[in-house]
LUMVEX-292605 format. One record per residue (C-alpha): residue in one letter; x, y, z; residue number from 1. Coordinates in Angstrom, 2 decimals. Example, Ala and Ser with C-alpha at 12.3 -4.5 7.8 and 13.67 -1.06 7.14 Angstrom:
<recs>
+------+---------+---------+---------+--------+
! roke !       u !       v !       w ! fidren !
+------+---------+---------+---------+--------+
!    a !   12.30 !   -4.50 !    7.80 !      1 !
!    s !   13.67 !   -1.06 !    7.14 !      2 !
+------+---------+---------+---------+--------+
</recs>
This chain:
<recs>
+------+---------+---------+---------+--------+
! roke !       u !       v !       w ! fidren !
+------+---------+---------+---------+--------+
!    x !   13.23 !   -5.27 !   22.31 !      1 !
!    x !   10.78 !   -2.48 !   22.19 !      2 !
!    x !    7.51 !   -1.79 !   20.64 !      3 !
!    x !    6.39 !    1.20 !   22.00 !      4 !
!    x !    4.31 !    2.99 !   19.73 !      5 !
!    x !    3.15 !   -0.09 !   17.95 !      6 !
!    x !   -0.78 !   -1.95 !   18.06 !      7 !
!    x !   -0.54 !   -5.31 !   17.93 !      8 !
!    x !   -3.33 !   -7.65 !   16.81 !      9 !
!    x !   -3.70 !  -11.02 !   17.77 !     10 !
!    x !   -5.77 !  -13.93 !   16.48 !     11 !
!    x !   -7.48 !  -16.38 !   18.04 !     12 !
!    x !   -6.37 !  -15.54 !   21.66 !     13 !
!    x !   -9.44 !  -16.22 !   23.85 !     14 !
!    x !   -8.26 !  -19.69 !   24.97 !     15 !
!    x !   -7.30 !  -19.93 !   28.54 !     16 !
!    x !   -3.56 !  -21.44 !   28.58 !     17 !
!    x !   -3.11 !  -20.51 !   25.01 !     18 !
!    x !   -0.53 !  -19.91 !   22.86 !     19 !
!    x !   -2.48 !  -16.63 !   21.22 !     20 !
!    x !   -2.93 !  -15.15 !   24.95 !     21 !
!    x !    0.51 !  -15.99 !   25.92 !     22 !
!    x !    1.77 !  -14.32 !   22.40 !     23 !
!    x !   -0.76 !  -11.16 !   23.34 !     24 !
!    x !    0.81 !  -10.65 !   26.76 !     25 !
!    x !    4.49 !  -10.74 !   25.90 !     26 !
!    x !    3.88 !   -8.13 !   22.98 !     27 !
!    x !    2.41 !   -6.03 !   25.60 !     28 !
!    x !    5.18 !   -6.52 !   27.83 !     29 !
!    x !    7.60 !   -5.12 !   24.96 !     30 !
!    x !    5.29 !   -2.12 !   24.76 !     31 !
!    x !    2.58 !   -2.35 !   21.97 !     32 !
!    x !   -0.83 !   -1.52 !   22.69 !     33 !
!    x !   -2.91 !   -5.07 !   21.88 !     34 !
!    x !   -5.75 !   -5.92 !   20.06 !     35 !
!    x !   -7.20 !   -9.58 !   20.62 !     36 !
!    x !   -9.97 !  -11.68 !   18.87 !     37 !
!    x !  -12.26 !  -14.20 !   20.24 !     38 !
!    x !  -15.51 !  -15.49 !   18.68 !     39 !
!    x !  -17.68 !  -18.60 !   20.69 !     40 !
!    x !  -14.75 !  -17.75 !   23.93 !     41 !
!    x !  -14.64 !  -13.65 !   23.48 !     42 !
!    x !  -15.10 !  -13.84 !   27.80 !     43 !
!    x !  -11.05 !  -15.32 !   27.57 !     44 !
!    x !  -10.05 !  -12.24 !   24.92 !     45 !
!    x !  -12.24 !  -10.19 !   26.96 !     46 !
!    x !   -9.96 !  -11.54 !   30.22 !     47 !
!    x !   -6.67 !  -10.86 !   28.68 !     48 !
!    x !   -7.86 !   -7.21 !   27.24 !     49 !
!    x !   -8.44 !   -6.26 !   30.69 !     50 !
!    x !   -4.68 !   -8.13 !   31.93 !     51 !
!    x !   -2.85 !   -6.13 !   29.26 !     52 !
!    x !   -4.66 !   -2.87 !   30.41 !     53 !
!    x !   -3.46 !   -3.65 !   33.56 !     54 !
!    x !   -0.23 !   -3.32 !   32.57 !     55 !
!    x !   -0.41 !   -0.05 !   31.32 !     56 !
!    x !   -1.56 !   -0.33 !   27.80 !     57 !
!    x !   -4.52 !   -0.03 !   25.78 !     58 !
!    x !   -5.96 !   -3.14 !   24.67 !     59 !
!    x !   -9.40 !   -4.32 !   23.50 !     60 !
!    x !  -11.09 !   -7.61 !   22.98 !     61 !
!    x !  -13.15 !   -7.75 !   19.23 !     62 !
!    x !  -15.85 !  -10.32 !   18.43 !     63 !
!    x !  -14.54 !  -11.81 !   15.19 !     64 !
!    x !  -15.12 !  -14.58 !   12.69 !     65 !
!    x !  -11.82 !  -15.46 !   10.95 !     66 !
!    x !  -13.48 !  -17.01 !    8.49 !     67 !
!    x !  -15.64 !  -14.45 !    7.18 !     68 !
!    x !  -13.91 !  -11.83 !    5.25 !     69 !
!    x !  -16.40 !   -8.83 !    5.43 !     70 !
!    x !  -16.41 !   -9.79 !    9.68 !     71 !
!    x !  -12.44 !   -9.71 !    9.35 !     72 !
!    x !  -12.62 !   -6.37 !    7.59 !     73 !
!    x !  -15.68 !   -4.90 !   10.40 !     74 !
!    x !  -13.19 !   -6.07 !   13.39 !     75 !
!    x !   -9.98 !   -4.58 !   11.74 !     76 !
!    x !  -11.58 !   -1.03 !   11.16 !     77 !
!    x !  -13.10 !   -1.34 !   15.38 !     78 !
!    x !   -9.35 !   -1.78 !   16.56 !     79 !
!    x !   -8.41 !    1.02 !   13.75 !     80 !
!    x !  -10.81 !    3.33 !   15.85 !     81 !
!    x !  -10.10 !    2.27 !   19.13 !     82 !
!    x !   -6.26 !    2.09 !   19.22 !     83 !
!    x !   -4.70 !    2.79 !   15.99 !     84 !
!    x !   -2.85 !    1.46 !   12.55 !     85 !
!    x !   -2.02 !   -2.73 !   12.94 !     86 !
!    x !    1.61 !   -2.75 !   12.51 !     87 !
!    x !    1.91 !   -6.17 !   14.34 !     88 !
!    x !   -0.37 !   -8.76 !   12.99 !     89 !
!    x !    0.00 !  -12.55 !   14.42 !     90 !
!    x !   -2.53 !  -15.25 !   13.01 !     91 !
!    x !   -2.72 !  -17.27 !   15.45 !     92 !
!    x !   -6.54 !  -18.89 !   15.01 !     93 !
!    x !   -6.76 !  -22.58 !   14.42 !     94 !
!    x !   -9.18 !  -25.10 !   14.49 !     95 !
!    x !   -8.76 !  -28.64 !   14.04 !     96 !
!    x !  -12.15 !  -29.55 !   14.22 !     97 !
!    x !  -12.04 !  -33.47 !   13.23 !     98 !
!    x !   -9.96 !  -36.39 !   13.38 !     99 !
!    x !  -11.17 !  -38.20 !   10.38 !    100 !
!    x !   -9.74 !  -40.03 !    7.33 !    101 !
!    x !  -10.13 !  -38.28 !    3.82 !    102 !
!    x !  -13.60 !  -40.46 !    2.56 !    103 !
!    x !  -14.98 !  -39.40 !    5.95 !    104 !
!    x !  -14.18 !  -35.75 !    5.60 !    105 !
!    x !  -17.27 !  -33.91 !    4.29 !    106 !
!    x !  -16.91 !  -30.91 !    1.75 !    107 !
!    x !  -18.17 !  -28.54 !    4.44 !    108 !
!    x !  -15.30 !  -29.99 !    7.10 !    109 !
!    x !  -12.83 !  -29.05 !    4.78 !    110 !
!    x !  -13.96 !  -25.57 !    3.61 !    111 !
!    x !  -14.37 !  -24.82 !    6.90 !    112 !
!    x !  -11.47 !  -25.79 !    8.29 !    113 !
!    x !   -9.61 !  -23.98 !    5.61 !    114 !
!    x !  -11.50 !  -20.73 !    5.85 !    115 !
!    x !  -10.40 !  -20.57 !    9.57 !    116 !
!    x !   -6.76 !  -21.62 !    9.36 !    117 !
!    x !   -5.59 !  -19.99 !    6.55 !    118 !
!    x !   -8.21 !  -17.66 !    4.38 !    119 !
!    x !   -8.31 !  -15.85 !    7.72 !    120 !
!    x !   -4.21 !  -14.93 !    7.63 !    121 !
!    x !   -5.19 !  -13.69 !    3.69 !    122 !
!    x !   -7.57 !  -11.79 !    5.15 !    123 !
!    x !   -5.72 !  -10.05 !    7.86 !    124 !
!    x !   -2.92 !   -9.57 !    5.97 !    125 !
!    x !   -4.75 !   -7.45 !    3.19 !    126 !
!    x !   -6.73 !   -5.62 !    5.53 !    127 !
!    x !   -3.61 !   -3.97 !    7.80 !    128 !
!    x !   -1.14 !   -4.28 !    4.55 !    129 !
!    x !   -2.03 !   -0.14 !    3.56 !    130 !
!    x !   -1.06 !    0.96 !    6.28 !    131 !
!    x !    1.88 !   -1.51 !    6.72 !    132 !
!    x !    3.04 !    0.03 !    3.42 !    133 !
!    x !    2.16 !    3.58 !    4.15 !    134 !
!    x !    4.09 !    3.82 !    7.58 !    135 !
!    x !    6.96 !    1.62 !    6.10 !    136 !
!    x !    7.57 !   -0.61 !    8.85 !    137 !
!    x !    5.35 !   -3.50 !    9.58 !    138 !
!    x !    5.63 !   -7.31 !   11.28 !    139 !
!    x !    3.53 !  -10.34 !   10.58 !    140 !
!    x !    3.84 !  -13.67 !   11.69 !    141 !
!    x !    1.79 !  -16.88 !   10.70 !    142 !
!    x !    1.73 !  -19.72 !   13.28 !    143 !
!    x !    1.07 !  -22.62 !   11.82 !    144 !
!    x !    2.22 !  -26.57 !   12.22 !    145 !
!    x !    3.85 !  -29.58 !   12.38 !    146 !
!    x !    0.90 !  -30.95 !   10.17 !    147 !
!    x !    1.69 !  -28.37 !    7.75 !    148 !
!    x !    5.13 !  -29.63 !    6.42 !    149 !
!    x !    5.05 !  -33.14 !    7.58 !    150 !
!    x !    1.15 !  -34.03 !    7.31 !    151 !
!    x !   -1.02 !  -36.07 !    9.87 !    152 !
!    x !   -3.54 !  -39.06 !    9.92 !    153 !
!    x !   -6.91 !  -38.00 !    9.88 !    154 !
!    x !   -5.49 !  -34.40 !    8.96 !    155 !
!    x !   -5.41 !  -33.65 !    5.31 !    156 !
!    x !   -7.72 !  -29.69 !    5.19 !    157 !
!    x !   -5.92 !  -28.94 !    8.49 !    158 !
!    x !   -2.27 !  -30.23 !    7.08 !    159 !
!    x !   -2.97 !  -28.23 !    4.10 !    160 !
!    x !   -4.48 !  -24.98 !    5.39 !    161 !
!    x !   -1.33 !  -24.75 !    7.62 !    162 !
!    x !    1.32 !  -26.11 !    4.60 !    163 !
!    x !   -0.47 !  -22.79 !    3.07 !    164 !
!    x !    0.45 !  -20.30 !    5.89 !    165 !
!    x !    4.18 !  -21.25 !    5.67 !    166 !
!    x !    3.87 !  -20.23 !    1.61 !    167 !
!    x !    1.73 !  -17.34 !    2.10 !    168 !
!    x !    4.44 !  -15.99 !    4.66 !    169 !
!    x !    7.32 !  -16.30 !    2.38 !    170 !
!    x !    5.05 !  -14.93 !   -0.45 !    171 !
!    x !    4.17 !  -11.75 !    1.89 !    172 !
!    x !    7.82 !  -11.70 !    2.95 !    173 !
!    x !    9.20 !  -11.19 !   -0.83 !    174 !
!    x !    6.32 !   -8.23 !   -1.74 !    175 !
!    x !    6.87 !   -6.55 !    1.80 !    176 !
!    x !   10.54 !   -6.10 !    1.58 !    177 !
!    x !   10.33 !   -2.57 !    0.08 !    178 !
!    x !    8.27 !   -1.61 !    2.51 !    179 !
!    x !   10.24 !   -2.87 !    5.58 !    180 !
!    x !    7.84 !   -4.89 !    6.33 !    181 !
!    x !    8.92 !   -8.81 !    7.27 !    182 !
!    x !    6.91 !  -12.04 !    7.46 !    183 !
!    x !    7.45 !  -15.20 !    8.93 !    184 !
!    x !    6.25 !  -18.38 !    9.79 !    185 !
!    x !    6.12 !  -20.49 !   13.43 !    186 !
!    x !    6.17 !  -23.75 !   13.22 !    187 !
!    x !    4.90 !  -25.41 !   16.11 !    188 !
!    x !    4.43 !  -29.15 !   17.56 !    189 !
!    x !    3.04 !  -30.34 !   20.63 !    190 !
!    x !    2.12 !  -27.25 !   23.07 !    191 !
!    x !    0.86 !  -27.40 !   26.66 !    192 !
!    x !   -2.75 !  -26.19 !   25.44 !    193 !
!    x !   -6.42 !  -26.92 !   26.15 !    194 !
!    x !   -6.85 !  -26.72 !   22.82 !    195 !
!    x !   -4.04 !  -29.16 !   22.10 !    196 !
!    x !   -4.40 !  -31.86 !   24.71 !    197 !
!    x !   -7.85 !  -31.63 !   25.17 !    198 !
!    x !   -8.44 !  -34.89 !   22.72 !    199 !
!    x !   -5.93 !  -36.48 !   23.21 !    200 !
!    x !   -5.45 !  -39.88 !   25.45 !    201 !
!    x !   -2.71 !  -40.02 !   28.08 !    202 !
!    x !   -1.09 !  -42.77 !   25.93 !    203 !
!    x !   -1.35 !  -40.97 !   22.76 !    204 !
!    x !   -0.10 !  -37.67 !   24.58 !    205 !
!    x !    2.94 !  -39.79 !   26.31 !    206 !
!    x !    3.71 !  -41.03 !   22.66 !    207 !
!    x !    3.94 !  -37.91 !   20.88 !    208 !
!    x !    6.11 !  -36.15 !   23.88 !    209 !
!    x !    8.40 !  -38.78 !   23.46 !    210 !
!    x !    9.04 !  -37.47 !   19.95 !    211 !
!    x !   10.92 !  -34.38 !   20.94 !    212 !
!    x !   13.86 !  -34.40 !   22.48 !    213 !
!    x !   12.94 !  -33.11 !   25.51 !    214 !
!    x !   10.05 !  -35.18 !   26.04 !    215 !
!    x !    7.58 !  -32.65 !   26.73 !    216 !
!    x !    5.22 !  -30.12 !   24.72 !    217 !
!    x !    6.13 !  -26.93 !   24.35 !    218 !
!    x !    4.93 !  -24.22 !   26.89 !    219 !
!    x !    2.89 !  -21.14 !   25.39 !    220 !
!    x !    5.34 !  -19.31 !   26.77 !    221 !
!    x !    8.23 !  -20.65 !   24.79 !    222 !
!    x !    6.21 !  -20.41 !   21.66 !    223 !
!    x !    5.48 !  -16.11 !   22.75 !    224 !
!    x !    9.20 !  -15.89 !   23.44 !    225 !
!    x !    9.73 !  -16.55 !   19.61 !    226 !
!    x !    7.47 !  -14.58 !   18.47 !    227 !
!    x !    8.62 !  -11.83 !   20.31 !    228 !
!    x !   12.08 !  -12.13 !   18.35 !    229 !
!    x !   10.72 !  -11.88 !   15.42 !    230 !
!    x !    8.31 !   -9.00 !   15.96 !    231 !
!    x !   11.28 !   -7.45 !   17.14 !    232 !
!    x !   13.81 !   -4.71 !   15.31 !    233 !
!    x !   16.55 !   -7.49 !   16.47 !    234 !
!    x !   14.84 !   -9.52 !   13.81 !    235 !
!    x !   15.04 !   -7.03 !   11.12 !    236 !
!    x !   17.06 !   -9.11 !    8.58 !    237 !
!    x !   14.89 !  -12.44 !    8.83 !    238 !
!    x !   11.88 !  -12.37 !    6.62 !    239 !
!    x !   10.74 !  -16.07 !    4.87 !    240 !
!    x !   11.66 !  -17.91 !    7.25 !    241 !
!    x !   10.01 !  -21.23 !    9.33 !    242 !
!    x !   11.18 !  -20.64 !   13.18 !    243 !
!    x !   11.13 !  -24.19 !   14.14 !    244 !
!    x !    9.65 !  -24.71 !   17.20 !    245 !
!    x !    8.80 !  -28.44 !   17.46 !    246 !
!    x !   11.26 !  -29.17 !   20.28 !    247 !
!    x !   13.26 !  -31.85 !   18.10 !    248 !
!    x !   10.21 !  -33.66 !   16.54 !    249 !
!    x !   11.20 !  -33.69 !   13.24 !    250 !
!    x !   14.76 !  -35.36 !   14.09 !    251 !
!    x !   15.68 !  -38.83 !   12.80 !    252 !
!    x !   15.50 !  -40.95 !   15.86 !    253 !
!    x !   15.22 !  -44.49 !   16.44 !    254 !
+------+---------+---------+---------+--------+
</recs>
């Protein structure tokens, strides 16, 4: 599985132990040249930038707020200059910032939260989609969650922004097809993340493991290795879809 040739761009990929820097390294390891984003922890895109050149390729770490269009738009023409045409784009920033139920949630919260989970894919999407088109060949991928499909407590702007990336893929899949260009969706549970765990309690975390079948969160690792596949020419004839990555968590058990 090769991408030689190809610049990758990945979102949201400053976080030590996370799934965007796990995600940036394997597409480096398959060839492309890497782009990464970071905004209040650019020193962890910064960090992986200099791995991946390490490794042989170019790479570069941008300063970026997902949620502001015209910022989207400066940081996708800096990695046009610096290493080429995105023909990989993963959207892979997230935030989750509160815990609260809907009377709690403020206007603001939910905007917010929106803007950075899914207005940010829209906008990375229609800034790399011209050249996408233009070099007919192109590959994005939307992570997005369990709270997407199946909802969550406390959840309802984050639940919705990432119910939105799984339509928006299949939307993007069905207008790229003429242009060879395919677009999918990960749909991811519990991972072994700062971002992830950070909240939660050892009881809540024990709870929710005990969901999957394997009793564990998925590694960053496992979550790269998918997105690898689907980046990849091996891939070619799966476009729409939701790669199900929740390690069994949405299985009837009792």
């Amino acid at each position: 599985m090769s991408l030689e040739g190809k610049v990758a761009f990945v979102t949201g990929a400053s976080r030590p132990r996370g799934i965007g820097q796990a995600i940036a390294l394997s597409l480096a390891r398959m060839g492309a040249d890497v782009a990464v984003t970071g905004k209040t922890h650019l020193e962890g895109a910064m960090s992986i930038a200099k791995e991946i050149q390490e490794m042989g390729r170019k790479s570069i770490a941008v300063r970026m707020d997902v949620s502001d269009y015209h910022d989207v738009k400066r940081g996708i023409a800096e990695v046009k200059q610096e290493l080429g045409a995105i023909s990989v784009l993963v959207n892979n920033a997230a935030l989750m910032g509160h815990n609260i139920p809907i009377y709690k949630t403020t206007a603001e919260e939910w905007d917010n939260e929106v803007k950075i989970c899914l207005n940010s894919a829209f906008y990375c999407i229609k800034e790399v989609w011209a050249d996408m088109c233009a070099s007919k060949w192109g590959r994005i991928i939307n992570i997005t969650s369990v709270a997407g499909p199946m909802g969550g407590y406390g959840q309802t702007s984050y639940g919705a922004a990432k119910a939105g990336l799984i339509s928006l893929a299949k939307s993007v899949a069905l207008e790229g097809a003429r242009f060879n260009i395919t677009s999918n969706a990960v749909l991811v549970g519990l991972a072994n993340t700062d971002a992830s765990l950070v909240d939660l309690t050892e009881e809540v975390r024990q709870r929710v493991e005990k969901k999957t079948v394997w009793h564990r969160p998925a590694e960053p690792q496992e979550i790269a290795n998918a997105v690898a596949y689907l980046v990849s020419d091996e891939a070619q004839y799966m476009t729409g879809a939701v790669m199900n990555m929740l390690g069994g968590m949405d299985l009837f058990v009792f």
